[in-house]
PAMARFI-870813 format. One record per residue (C-alpha): x, y, z. Coordinates in pm, whole numbers, plus 32768, in hexadecimal, padded with zeros to 4 digits. Layout:
! residues N
XYZ
...
//
This chain:
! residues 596
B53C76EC8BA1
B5F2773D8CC4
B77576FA8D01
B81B76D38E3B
B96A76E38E99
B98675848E90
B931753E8D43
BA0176418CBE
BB1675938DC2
BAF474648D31
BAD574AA8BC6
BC0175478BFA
BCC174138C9F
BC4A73578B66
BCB9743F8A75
BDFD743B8B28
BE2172CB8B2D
BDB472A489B8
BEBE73A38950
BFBB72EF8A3D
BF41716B89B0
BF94723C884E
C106729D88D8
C12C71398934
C0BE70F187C8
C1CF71DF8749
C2D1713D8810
C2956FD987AC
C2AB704C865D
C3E1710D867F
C4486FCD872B
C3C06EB58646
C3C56FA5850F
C25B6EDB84D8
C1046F428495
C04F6E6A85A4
C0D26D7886A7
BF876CD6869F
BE736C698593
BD566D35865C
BE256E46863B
BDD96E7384D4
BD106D2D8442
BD446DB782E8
BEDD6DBB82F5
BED66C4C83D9
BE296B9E8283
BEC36C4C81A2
C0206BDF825C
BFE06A78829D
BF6F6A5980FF
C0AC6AEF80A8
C19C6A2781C4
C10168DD8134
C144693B7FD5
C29769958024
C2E5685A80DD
C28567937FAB
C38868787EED
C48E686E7FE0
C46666EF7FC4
C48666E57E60
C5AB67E57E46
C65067707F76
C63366017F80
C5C365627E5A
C674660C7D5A
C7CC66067DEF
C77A64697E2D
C71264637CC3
C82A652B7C69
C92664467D50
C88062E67CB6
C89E63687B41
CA1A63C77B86
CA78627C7BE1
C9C3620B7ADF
CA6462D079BD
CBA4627F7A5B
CB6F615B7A49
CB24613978D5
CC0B62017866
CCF2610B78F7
CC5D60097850
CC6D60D4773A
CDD46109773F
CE2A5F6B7758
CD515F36763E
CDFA603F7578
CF4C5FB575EE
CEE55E467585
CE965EDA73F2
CFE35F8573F0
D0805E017452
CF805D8D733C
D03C5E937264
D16E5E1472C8
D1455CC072A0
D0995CDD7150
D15F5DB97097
D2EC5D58710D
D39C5C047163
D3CB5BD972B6
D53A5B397345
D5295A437465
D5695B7C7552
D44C5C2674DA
D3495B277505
D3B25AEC767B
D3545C727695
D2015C5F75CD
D1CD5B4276A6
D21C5BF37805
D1505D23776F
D0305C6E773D
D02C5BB57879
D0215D457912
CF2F5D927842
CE425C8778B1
CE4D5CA37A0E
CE225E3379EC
CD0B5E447916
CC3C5D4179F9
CCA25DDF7B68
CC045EF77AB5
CA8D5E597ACC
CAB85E327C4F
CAFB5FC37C50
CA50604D7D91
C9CA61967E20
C9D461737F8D
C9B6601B7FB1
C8A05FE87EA3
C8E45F4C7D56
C87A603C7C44
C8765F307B17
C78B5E617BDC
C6295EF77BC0
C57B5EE57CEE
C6625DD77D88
C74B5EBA7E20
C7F05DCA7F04
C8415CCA7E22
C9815CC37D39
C9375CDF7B9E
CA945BE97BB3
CACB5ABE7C5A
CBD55ADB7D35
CCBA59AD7E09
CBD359B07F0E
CABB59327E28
CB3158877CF1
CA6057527D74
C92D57717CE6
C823569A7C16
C766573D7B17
C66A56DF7A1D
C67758047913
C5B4582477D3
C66A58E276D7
C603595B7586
C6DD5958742C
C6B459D372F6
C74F5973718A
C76F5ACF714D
C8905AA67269
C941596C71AA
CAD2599471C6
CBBA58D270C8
CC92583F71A9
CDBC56FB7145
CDE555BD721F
CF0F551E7225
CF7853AC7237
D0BB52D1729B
D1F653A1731D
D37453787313
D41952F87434
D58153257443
D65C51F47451
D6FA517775C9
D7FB50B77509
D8BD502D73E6
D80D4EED7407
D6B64F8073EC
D714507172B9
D7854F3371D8
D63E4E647251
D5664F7271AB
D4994ECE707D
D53B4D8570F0
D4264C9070CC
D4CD4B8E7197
D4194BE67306
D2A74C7672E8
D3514D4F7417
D4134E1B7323
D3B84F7C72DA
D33E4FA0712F
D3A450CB7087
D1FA511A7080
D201510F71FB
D2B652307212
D24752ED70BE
D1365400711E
D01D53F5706A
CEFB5545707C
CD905574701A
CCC556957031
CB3F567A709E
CA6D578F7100
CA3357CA727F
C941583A7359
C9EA589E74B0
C954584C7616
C96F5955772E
CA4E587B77DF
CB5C574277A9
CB66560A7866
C9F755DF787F
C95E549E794A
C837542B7883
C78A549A7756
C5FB543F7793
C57054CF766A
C59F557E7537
C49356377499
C4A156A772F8
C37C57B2725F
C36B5877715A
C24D5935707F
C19D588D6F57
C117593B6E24
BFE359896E89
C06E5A236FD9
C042590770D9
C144589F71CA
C1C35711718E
C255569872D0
C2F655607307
C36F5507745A
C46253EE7498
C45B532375DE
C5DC52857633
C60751157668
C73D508E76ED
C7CD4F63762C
C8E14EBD76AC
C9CC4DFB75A9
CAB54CF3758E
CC114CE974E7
CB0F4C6C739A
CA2A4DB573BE
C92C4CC8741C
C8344D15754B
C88E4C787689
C84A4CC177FD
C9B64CD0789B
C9FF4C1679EA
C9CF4D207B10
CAC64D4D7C04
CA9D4DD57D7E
CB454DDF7EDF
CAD44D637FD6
CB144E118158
CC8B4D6D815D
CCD94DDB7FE5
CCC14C807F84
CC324C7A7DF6
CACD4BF87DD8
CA294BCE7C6B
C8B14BCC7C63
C78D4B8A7BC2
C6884C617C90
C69A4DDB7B69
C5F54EDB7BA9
C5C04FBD7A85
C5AC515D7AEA
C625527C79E9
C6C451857943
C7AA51277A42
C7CF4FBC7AA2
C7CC4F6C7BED
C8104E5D7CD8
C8064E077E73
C8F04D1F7EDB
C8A34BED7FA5
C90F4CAD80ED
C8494DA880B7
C9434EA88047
C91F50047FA8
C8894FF07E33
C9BA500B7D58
C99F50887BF9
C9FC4FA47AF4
CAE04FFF79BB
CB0B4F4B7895
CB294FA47736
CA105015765D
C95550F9755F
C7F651947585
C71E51AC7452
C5D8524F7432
C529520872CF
C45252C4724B
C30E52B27159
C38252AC7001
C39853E66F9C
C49D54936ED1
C4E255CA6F6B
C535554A70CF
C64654827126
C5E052F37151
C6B952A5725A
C78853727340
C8A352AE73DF
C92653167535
CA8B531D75A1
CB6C531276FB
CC6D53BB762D
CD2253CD74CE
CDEB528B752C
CCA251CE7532
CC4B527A7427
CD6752297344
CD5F50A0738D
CBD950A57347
CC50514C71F3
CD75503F71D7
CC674F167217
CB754FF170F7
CCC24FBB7014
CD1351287026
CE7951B57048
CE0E532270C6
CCEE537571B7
CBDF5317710A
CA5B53B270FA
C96752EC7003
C8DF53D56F18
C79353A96FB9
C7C153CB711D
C86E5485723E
C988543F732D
C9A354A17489
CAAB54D57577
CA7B550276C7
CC00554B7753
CBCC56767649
CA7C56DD7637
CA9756AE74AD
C95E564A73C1
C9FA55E87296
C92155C6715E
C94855007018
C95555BC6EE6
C7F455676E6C
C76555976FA9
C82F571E6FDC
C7B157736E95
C64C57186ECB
C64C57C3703C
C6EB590D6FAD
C5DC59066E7A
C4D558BF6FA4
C53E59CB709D
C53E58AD7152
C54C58BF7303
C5A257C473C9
C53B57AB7541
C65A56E97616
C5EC568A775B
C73C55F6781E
C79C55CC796C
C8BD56687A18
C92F55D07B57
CA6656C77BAC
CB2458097B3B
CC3A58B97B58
CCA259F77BFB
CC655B307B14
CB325A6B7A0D
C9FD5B467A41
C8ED5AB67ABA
C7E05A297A0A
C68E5AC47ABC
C6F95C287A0F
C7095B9978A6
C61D5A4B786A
C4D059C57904
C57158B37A07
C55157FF7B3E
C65C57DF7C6E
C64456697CC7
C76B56DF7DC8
C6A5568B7EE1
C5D355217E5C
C64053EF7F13
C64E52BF7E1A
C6CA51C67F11
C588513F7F42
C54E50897E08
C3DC50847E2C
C3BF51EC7E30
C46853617E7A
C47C53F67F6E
C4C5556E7FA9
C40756D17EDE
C45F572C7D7B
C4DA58C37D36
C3E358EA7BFE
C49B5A467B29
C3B05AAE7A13
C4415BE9797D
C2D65C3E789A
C20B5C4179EA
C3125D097A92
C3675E8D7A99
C4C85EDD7AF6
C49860457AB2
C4F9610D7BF9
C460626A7BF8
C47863907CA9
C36D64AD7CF3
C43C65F07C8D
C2EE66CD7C84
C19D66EC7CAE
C10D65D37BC6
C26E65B67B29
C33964567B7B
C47F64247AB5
C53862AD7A90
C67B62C17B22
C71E61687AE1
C76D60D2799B
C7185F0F7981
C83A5E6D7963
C7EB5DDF7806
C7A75F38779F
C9215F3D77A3
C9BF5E23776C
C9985C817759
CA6C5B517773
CACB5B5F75F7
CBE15C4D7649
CC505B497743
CC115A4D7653
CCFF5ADE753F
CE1E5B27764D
CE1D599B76A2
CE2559637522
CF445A5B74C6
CFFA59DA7615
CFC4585E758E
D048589A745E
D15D597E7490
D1C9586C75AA
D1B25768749A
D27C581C739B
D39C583974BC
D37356B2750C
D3B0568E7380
D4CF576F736A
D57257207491
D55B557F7400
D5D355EF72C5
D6F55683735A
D722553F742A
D72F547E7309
D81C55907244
D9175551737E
D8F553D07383
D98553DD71F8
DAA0549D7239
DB0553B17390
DC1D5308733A
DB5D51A9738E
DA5B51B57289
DB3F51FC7179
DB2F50B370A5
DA8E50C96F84
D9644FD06FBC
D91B509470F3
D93051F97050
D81E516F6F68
D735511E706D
D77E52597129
D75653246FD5
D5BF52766FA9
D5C352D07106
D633545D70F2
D53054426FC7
D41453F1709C
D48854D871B8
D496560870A3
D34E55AC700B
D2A855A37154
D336570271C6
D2DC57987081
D164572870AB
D16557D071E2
D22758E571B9
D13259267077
CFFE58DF7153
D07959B3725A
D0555ADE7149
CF185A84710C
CEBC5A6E7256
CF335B997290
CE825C447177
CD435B9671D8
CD335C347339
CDAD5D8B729A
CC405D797203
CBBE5D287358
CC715E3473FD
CBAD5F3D7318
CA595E9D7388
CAEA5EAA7514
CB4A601074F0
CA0A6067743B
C9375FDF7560
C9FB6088768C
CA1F61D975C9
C8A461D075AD
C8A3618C7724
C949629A7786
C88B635A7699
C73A63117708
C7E5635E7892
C88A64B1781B
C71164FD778F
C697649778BE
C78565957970
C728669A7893
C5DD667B7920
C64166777A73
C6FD679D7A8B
C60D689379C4
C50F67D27AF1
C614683C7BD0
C611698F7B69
C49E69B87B6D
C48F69527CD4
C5A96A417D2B
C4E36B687C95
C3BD6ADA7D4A
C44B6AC37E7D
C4C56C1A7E56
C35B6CA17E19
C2A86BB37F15
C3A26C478011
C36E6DB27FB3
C2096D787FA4
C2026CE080FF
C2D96DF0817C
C1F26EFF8113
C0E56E5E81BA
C1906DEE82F9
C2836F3E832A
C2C1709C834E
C3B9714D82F3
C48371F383FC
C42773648396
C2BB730283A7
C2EB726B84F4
C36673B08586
C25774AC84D9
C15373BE859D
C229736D86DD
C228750486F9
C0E57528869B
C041741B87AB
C16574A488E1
C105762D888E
BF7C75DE8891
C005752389E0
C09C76388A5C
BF65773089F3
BE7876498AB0
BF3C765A8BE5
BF7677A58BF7
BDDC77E38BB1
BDBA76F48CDB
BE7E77C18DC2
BDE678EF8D5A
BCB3781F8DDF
BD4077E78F3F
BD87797B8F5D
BBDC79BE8F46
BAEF7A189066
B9A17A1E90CE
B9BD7B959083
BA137B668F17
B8A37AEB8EF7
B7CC7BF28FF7
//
C-alpha cells in the first residue's frame, strides 16, 4: 500500500490529539481525584458506582436518620418511665410509712401533700413528648394519653373488664360525729323530746367490709350493663348479661313515676306529662318549647338475674354512699349493707361491692364481669379511655332532638388496632420504638392515691373533731356535770370514729403497699423490654457504622485514585504528548528529497 505524506500527517495529528485528550484525562483526575467524569467513560466503573451509591444511601439513611430518631424517641421514653418509676417507688416507701409507724396530725398533712405530688407527676408523665409527638400514644401522636383542662368535657361509653382474681377487701363506713355548736345542743343529745334531736347512734360510726371490684374511673354517669361469666366443668363459658332498669321509688320503696319538672323560656317551672325515656334518662319539653331538661329524683337500678347461684341476683346501683346508706337504713341495716346474694354499685366511686355469698362464689368461679358505663366528663390528669378499654366518644352526638341523634360516634377498639410504631433500622430489620401506655401503667395507681388521700383526709376530720370536743370539756361553760356527761358519750363517739379510721387508714395503706409491688413490677418490665429493645438498636447501629465504613471504602476504590497513581499516569499520557509532538515536528523538517 502506498503512504503519502498526508496520511502519515494526519495519523500523526490524531495520535497527537489522542495523547493530548489522555493529558486532559490526567488532569481531571488530578483535579477530581476520580476514575471517570462520565459513565461512557468506563461503563463497567458507572454500574458498579451507581449499585454501590444506592446501597449506601439506604445505609446512610438507616445510620443517619433512623437510628438517631429511634434512638431520640426511646430516650424520652425511658425517661419517662423511669420517672414513673421513681413516683411509684416513692408512693411504697409512704405505704411503708404509713403501715408500719403512727402518724401525728403533722404528718398526715405531709403524706397528704406528697401524694397529691405524686399524682400529678406520675400522670404528666403519659403526655411525655419527643418533638411534639406523644410517645405513650401509639400511632396517635398528636393526641394527649391525659386529659388535660382544655378537654375534660367529654362523653364516653367505655366497656371495661374485671376479674375476681382482682377483688380488694375494702370497709365502708356509716354515721359520723359532728361536733356540738352549743350547750343547748350537747344536753338535747338522746333527748327524746323533739324527733329533731341528734341520738347517740346518729353520731356512732358503724364499718363493714365487702369485697370490691374497682372501676377505671369515679363519678361515673350511667351504668347500662353489667355482664358476669365464668367456666363450667366441662370447660364452657356461662354468661349472664344483665340489662339496667331504672326504678324510681317513693319514701315506701314502692315504684312510682315522680312529677317532672322543667323551665320554660322565662325560667318559670313547668311539670309534665309528655317522658321521653333515652339511656335511662327522663326527659321532658316544656310547654314553651324549652331545652329538654334532665330530671333527678331519687332511685335504685336493679338488674335480676336467672336464678343461678353463682351470680349475683340483683345488682343495685347507687348516686353515692349517702344513697346508699339510707337504702341500707330502709333494708333495716345500720352499716352499708350488700345482701349476701347480690352486688352494690356506686357510681360517685366507681365501687362494685359484692355480698359475701356472691364474692365467694365469683372468686371460686374466676368469675369476669363486663361493665359497660357511661362517662359524660373528666378531669384534668385521668387518662383517657381509648388507650385502655373498647369505647365510644359520644362527645360529638346531639341528643336534643328527642327523636333521634344527631352527630358521628369515635368507635376505639383496642383488639382491631396496632399501636406498635416501628422503625426500619436495616435492611429487612424494623425495631418498635414506643412502649403502650398500659404497658406501663393504669388508673389503679390513680385509683389507690384517691383512696389513701380519702382516708388519710378522714382520719384528720376525726382527729381534728375529737380534739374539738376534748376543748369544748375543758371550756369553762360546759362544766356542769349533766353536760360533761353528754360531752363524755360524745368524746366517746368522736374517739371511736377516729380509731376506725385511723386503723383503716393502716390497712389502707398496707393494701396499696401490695399494689405498689404489682405497679413497679409492670413499669420495671417496661423499661426492660425498652432497654432490650436498645440493646438491639445499638449493636444495629454498629453494624451499619461498619457498613457504612466498607460501602464507602468499597465505593471509593471503585470511584478514585489515589494521588500517586494519578501522577504515574498524568506523566505517562503528557510525556507520550510531548513524544508525539516532537515526532510531528520532526515531520514538518522532511522534503521531497528525503524520498528521491
Amino acid at each position: 500500500m502506498r503512504i503519502t505524506s498526508n496520511m502519515i500527517l494526519h495519523n500523526a495529528a490524531t495520535n497527537i490529539n489522542g495523547n493530548k485528550v489522555l493529558v486532559d484525562k490526567g488532569n481531571n483526575q488530578m483535579t477530581t481525584q476520580t476514575k471517570i467524569q462520565r459513565p461512557s467513560e468506563d461503563p463497567v466503573v458507572a454500574v458498579r458506582s451507581l449499585a454501590l451509591q444506592t446501597r449506601l444511601s439506604k445505609i446512610n439513611q438507616y445510620y443517619e436518620t433512623n437510628i438517631p430518631d429511634a434512638e431520640q424517641w426511646m430516650d424520652v421514653t425511658e425517661t419517662a418511665v423511669n420517672n414513673i418509676i421513681d413516683s411509684i417507688t416513692e408512693l411504697k416507701k409512704l405505704c411503708v410509712q404509713g403501715s408500719t409507724s403512727t402518724m401525728n396530725t403533722d404528718d398526715r398533712e405531709t403524706v397528704l401533700k406528697q401524694l397529691k405530688s405524686l399524682q400529678e407527676s406520675i400522670f404528666a408523665e403519659g403526655n411525655a413528648d419527643y418533638a411534639g409527638r406523644t410517645v405513650f400514644t401509639g400511632y396517635r401522636t398528636d393526641k394527649t394519653l391525659v386529659f388535660t383542662d382544655d378537654d375534660c368535657d367529654k362523653k364516653y361509653n367505655i366497656t371495661q373488664e374485671l376479674s375476681a382474681n382482682d377483688f380488694e377487701k375494702v370497709s365502708y363506713f356509716n354515721n359520723e360525729v359532728s361536733v356540738p355548736a352549743n350547750k343547748d345542743q350537747v344536753n338535747k343529745l338522746d333527748d327524746a323530746s323533739s324527733n329533731d334531736n341528734l341520738k347517740k347512734d346518729d353520731i356512732t360510726i358503724q364499718n363493714s367490709s365487702y369485697k370490691r371490684l374497682r372501676l377505671a374511673y369515679d363519678n361515673i354517669s350511667d351504668v347500662e350493663s353489667l355482664t358476669f361469666s365464668y367456666k363450667n366443668s366441662s370447660g364452657g363459658t356461662v354468661t349472664n348479661t344483665m340489662q339496667l332498669v331504672t326504678q324510681a321509688k317513693d319514701e315506701n320503696n314502692k315504684d312510682y313515676i315522680p312529677p317532672l319538672a322543667a323551665t320554660d323560656k322565662d325560667g318559670n317551672l313547668k311539670y309534665e306529662t309528655d317522658v321521653v325515656q333515652k339511656n335511662n334518662e327522663r326527659k321532658v319539653k316544656s310547654t314553651e318549647g324549652g331545652t329538654p331538661t334532665s330530671v333527678s329524683y331519687n332511685y335504685d337500678k336493679v338488674s335480676s338475674a336467672s336464678s343461678n347461684n353463682d351470680l349475683p341476683e340483683t345488682v343495685y346501683v347507687f348516686e353515692n354512699e349517702l344513697d346508699w346508706a339510707d337504702w341500707s337504713s330502709k333494708k333495716g341495716a345500720t352499716t352499708k349493707y350488700v345482701p349476701d346474694d347480690a352486688a352494690v354499685l356506686i357510681k360517685e366511686t366507681g365501687d362494685l361491692v359484692f355480698g359475701k355469698n356472691t364474692a365467694d362464689q365469683m372468686s371460686a368461679k374466676e368469675t369476669s364481669v363486663a361493665v359497660n358505663y357511661d362517662k359524660n366528663s373528666f378531669s384534668a390528669g385521668e387518662l383517657k379511655p381509648e388507650y385502655y378499654y373498647d369505647c365510644v366518644d359520644n362527645t360529638g352526638v346531639d341528643y336534643s332532638d328527642l327523636d333521634g341523634t344527631i352527630g358521628s360516634r369515635l368507635v376505639y377498639n383496642r383488639s382491631d388496632i396496632a399501636y406498635d410504631i416501628n422503625y426500619t433500622v436495616a435492611v429487612n430489620q424494623n425495631i418498635t420504638v414506643n412502649l403502650q401506655a398500659n404497658e406501663i401503667f393504669d388508673s389503679s395507681a390513680q385509683q389507690d392515691m384517691k383512696d389513701l388521700t380519702s382516708v388519710i383526709t378522714n382520719t384528720q376530720d376525726a382527729y381534728e373533731k375529737r380534739e374539738k370536743i376534748a376543748a369544748l370539756m375543758k371550756d369553762s361553760d360546759y362544766q356542769d356535770d349533766a353536760t360533761q356527761k353528754k360531752l363524755s358519750e360524745w368524746y366517746t363517739a368522736a374517739s371511736k370514729e377516729y380509731d376506725y379510721y385511723n386503723d383503716y387508714m393502716q390497712e389502707t395503706f398496707e393494701r396499696v403497699l401490695g399494689n405498689t409491688e404489682d405497679y413497679l413490677n409492670k413499669a420495671n418490665l417496661a423499661e426492660t423490654t425498652l432497654g432490650c429493645r436498645g440493646d438491639e438498636l445499638k449493636i444495629t447501629k454498629t453494624r451499619m457504622d461498619e457498613q457504612q465504613e466498607s460501602v464507602t471504602e468499597l465505593k471509593s476504590k471503585n470511584d478514585n485514585l489515589d494521588l500517586s497513581t494519578i501522577m504515574m499516569n498524568y506523566t505517562a499520557y503528557y510525556t507520550a504528548y510531548q513524544a508525539s509532538l516532537v515526532a510531528a515536528g520532526k515531520l514538518g523538517e522532511q522534503s521531497l528529497l528525503n524520498y528521491i
